[in-house]
C-alpha positions in Angstrom: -12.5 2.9 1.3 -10.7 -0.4 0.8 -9.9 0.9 -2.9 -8.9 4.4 -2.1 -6.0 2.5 -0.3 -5.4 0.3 -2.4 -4.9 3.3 -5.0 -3.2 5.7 -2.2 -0.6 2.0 -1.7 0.4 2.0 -5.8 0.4 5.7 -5.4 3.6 5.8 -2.7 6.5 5.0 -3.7 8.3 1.6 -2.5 10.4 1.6 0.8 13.3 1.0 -1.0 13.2 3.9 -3.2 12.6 5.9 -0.5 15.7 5.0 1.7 17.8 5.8 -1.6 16.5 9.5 -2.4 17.3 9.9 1.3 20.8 8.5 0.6 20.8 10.5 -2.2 20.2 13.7 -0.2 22.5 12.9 2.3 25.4 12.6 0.0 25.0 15.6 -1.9 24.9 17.9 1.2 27.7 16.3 2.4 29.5 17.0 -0.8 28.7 20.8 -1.2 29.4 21.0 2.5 32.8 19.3 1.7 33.7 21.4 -1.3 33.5 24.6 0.4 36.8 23.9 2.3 36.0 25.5 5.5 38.2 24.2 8.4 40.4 21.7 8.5 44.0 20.5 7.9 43.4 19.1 4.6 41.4 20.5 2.0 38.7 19.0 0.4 39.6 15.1 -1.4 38.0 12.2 -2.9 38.4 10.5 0.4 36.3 13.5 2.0 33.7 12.9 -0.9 34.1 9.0 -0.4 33.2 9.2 3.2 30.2 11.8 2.3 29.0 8.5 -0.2 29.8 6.2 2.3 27.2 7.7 4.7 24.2 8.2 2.0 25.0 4.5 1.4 24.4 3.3 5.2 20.5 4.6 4.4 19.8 1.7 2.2 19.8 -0.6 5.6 18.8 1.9 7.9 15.0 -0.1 8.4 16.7 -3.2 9.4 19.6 -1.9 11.2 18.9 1.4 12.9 20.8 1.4 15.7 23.7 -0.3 14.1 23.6 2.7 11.3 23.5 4.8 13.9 26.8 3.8 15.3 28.7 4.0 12.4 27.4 7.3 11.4 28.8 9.0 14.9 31.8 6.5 14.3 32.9 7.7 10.7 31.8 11.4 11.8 34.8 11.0 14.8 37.3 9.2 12.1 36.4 12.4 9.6 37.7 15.1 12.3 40.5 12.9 12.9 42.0 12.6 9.9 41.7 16.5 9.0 39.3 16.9 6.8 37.7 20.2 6.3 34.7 20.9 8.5 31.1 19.4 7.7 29.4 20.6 11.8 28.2 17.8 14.1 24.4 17.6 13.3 24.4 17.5 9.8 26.4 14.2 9.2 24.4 12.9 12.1 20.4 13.9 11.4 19.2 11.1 9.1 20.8 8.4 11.1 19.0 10.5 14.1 15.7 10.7 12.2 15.9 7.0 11.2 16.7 5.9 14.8 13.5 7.3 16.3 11.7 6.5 13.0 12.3 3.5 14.1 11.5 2.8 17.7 15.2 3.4 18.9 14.7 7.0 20.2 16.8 6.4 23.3 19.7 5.5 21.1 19.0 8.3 19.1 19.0 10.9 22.2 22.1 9.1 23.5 23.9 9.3 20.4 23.2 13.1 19.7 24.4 13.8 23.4 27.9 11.8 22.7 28.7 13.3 19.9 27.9 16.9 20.8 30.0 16.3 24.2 32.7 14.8 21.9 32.7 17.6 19.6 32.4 20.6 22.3 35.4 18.6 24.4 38.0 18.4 21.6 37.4 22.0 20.1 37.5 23.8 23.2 40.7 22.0 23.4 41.8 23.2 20.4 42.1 26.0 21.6 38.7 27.4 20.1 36.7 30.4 21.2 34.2 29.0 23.9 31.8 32.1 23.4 32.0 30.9 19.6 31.3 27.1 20.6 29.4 27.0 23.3 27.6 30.0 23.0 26.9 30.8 18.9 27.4 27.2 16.9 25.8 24.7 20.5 22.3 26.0 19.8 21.8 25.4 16.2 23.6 21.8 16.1 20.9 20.9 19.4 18.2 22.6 17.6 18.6 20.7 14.1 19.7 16.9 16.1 16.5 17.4 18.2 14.0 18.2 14.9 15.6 15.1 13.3 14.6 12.9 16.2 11.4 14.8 16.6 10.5 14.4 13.2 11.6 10.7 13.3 9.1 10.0 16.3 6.5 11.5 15.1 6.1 9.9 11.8 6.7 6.5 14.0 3.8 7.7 16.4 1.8 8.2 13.3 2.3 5.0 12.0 1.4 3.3 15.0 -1.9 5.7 15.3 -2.8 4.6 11.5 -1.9 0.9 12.3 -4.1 0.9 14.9 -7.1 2.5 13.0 -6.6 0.4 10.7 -7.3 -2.8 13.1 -9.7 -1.5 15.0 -11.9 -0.7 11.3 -10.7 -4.6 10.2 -12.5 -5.8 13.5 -15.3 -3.1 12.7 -16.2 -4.5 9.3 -15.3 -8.5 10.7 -18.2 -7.5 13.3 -20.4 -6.3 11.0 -19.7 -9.7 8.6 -20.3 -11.5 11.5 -24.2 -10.4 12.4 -24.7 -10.3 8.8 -24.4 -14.1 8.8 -26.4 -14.7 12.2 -28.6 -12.4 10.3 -28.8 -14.3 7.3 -28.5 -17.9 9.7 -31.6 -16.5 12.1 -33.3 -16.8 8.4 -32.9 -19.9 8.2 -33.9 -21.4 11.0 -37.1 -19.1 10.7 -37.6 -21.2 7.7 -37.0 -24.5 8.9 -39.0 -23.9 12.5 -42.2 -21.9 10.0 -41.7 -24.6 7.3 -42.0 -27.2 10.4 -45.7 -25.4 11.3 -47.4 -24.5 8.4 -47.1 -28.4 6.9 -47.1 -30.1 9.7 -50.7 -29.6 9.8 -51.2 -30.6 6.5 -49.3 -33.7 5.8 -51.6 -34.7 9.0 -54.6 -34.2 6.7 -53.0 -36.1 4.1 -52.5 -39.6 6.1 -56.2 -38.4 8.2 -57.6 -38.9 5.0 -55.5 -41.7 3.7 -56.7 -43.9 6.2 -60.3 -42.9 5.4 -60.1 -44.1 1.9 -58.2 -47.1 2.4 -61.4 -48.3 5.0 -63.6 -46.9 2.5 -62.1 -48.9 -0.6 -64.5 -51.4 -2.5 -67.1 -50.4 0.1 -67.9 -46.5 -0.4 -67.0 -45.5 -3.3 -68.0 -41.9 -3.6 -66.7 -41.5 0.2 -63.1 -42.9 -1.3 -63.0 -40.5 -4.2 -63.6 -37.7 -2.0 -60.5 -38.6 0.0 -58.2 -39.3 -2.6 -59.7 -35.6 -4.0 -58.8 -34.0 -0.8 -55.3 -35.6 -0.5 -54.2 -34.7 -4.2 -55.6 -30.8 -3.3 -53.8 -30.8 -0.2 -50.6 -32.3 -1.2 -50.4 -30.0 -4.4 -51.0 -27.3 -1.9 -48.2 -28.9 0.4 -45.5 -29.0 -2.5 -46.4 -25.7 -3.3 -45.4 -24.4 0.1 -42.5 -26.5 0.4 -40.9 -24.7 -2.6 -41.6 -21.3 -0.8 -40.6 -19.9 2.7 -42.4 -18.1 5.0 -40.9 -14.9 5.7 -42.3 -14.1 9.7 -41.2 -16.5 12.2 -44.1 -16.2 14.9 -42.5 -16.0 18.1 -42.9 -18.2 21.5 -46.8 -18.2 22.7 -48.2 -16.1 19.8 -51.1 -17.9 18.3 -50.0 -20.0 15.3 -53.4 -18.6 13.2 -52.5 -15.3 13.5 -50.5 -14.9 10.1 -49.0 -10.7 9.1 -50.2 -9.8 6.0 -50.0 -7.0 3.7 -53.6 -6.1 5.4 -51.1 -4.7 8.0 -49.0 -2.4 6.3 -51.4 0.6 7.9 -49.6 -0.4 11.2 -46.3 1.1 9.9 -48.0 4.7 9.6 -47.8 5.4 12.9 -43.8 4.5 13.4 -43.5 6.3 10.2 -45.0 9.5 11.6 -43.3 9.5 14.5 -40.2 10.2 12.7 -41.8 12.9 11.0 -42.2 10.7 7.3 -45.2 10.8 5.8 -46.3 7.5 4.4 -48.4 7.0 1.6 -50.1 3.3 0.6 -51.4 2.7 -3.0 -52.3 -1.1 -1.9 -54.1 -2.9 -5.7 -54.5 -5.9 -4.8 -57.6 -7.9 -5.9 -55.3 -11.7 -5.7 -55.8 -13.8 -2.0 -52.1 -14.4 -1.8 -50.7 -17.1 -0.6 -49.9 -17.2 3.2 -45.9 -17.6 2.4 -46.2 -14.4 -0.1 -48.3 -12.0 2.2 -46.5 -12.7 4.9 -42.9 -11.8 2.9 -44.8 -9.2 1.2 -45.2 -7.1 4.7 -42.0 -8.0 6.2 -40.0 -6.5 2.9 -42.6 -3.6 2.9 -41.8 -3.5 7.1 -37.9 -3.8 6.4 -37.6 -1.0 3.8 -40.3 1.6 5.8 -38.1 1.0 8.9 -34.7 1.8 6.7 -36.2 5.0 5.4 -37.5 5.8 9.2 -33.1 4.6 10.5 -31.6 6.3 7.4 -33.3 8.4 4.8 -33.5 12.3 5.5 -36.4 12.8 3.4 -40.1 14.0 5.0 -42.1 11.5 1.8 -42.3 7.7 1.8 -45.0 5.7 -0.5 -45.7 2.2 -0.9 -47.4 0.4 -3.4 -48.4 -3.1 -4.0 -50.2 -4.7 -7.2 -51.0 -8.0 -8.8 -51.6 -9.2 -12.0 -52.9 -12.3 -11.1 -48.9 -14.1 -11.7 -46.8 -12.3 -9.5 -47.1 -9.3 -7.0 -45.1 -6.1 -7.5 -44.2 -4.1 -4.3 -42.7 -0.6 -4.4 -41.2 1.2 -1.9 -39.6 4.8 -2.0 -38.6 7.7 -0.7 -37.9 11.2 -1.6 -34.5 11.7 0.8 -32.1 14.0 -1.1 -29.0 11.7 0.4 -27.5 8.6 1.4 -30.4 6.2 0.7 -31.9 3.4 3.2 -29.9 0.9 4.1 -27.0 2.3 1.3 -23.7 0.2 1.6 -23.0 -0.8 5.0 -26.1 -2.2 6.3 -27.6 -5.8 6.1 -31.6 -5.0 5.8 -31.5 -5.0 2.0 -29.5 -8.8 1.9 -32.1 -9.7 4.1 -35.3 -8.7 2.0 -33.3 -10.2 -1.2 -33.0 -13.7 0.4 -36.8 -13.4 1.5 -37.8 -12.7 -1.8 -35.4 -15.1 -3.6 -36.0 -17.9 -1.2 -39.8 -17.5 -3.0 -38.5 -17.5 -6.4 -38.4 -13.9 -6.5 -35.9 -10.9 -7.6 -35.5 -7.8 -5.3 -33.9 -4.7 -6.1 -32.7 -1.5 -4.5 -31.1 1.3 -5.6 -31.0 5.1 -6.3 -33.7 6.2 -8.7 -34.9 9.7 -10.1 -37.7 9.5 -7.4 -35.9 9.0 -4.2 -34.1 5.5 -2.8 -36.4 2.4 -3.7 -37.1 -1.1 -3.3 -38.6 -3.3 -5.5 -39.8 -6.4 -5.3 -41.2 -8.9 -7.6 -42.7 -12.2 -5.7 -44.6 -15.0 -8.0 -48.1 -16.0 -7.0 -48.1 -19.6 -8.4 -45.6 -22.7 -8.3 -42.5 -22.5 -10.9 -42.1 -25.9 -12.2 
């Protein structure tokens, strides 16, 4: 959407260039008004043809000066009568200055101007000596008619404006908003990191200095005892490292029992949320590899993310999910046969929160649009990278 506008903006043409083809216009109907001769004392002159460029030229300023353009325009239209020249009607002269008043913001202006120079024009041809039925009754309608569309037209765009302006903010704050719980999204993340991270060594740098002790009291006394100690501590902090260069994906939650650990053994739960919104979920689960606690438990959560995506988004009736192992890394599949949008497609943050999961792992996620439906994939390694 951003680049359609920025391709509609180079599209339009510049504000400048606008205000001149208007100036433009306004000249050349002035002129062939002008030439026809109609009226008058004098006939038609370069200083009749002068004044006709001079008020084309006052729409170069007419966005910074409205009102002031305004004034002149009903101004010059006066000095035009009063020197003779033939007849050019009241509403023409005065319908972009109109337009651009109200364009503007300055539509009382506008409506006072029109009714000045009307009263003006009615007062000093009736005066004349001119035909009221003729004035008043024939020539009054059409010069109210074509002063009132000029302002009308000139509000309207304005109103327009102010409509698209304010679309425009309120789909700024929209997308700010939706920036905004993407990063306490991605932050909550973190912290489940740092607060799982916090329980799952915890326990086992407490084994590590347990232990220590035991084989410093054992040392030069018990040597078999000592050996198993130092055994246990070297398993335990290899074990250790190895989780500190992985995060654990589900952040148990206050008063749950720290054992209990989600696992891909408890993909089968998602069948039943699945069904209920009519999706038929299929699980291929080949796994003969006891993952590690970090990987099964980031295993289900991207399995739970992109079942619950298909469930919020997809408009398909098929999902499947499959999961495999080769004894390096485990492979994770998810996809479904919706003919439209995919899961999660563009706006939503599900899919940057699976990537980070796997990532954080030293994994690679991916999602996209395939020949089979929307999928995720997900490849999450088994062993330490060094």
């Amino acid at each position: 959407m951003v680049e359609e506008r920025r391709v509609q903006a180079r599209r339009r043409l510049p504000p400048w260039a606008v205000d001149a083809l208007i100036g433009v216009g306004v000249t050349l109907v002035l002129s062939i008004v002008i030439s026809a001769g109609q009226g008058g004392r004098q006939s038609p002159d370069p200083i009749a043809h002068l004044w006709a460029v001079g008020l084309g030229a006052l729409m170069l300023v007419r966005r910074r000066h409205p009102t002031a353009v305004l004034a002149v325009t009903a101004l010059g239209l006066f000095a035009y009568y009063a020197a003779g020249h033939p007849a050019v009607g009241v509403a023409v002269p005065v319908a972009a200055a109109l337009f651009s008043a109200a364009e503007f913001g300055r539509l009382v202006h506008a409506v006072v101007t029109a009714t000045v120079v009307i009263a003006v024009s009615l007062f000093f041809r009736l005066i004349e000596g001119e035909d009221f039925s003729f004035v008043v009754g024939y020539e009054l309608a059409g010069h109210v008619l074509l002063m009132a569309a000029a302002i009308a037209l000139g509000d309207g765009l304005r109103s327009r404006r102010t409509v698209q302006a304010g679309a425009r903010r309120i789909a700024e704050l929209t997308a700010q908003r939706y920036r905004q719980e993407a990063d306490a999204r991605l932050h909550a993340e973190r912290l489940a990191i740092a607060r799982e991270l916090h329980d799952s060594i915890g326990h086992t740098t407490s084994v590590i200095s347990l232990h220590a002790d035991v084989a410093r009291e054992s040392l030069g006394h018990d040597e078999a005892r000592t050996r198993a100690a130092l055994d246990l501590i070297k398993s335990t902090s290899t074990r250790t490292m190895s989780e500190l260069r992985r995060t654990v994906a589900l952040l148990r939650t206050p008063g749950e029992n720290p054992r209990s650990v989600l696992s891909l053994s408890s993909v089968g739960s998602l069948r039943e949320t699945a069904a209920a919104a009519g999706i038929d979920l299929d699980l291929e689960m080949r796994v003969t590899t006891e993952l590690p606690a970090t990987v099964d438990a980031c295993a289900f959560r991207i399995v739970q993310e992109a079942v619950t995506n298909i469930v919020k988004h997809s408009r398909g009736t098929r999902a499947r999910v499959v999961a495999l192992d080769d004894g390096a890394v485990l492979r994770l599949s998810v996809t479904d046969d919706g003919p439209g949008q995919g899961p999660d497609s563009g706006a939503g943050h599900g899919i940057a929160g699976m990537r980070e999961r796997a990532e954080t792992l030293g994994g690679t996620l991916t999602a996209g649009r395939e020949s089979t439906g929307f999928t995720v994939r997900a490849v999450l390694p088994l062993e330490q990278t060094s």
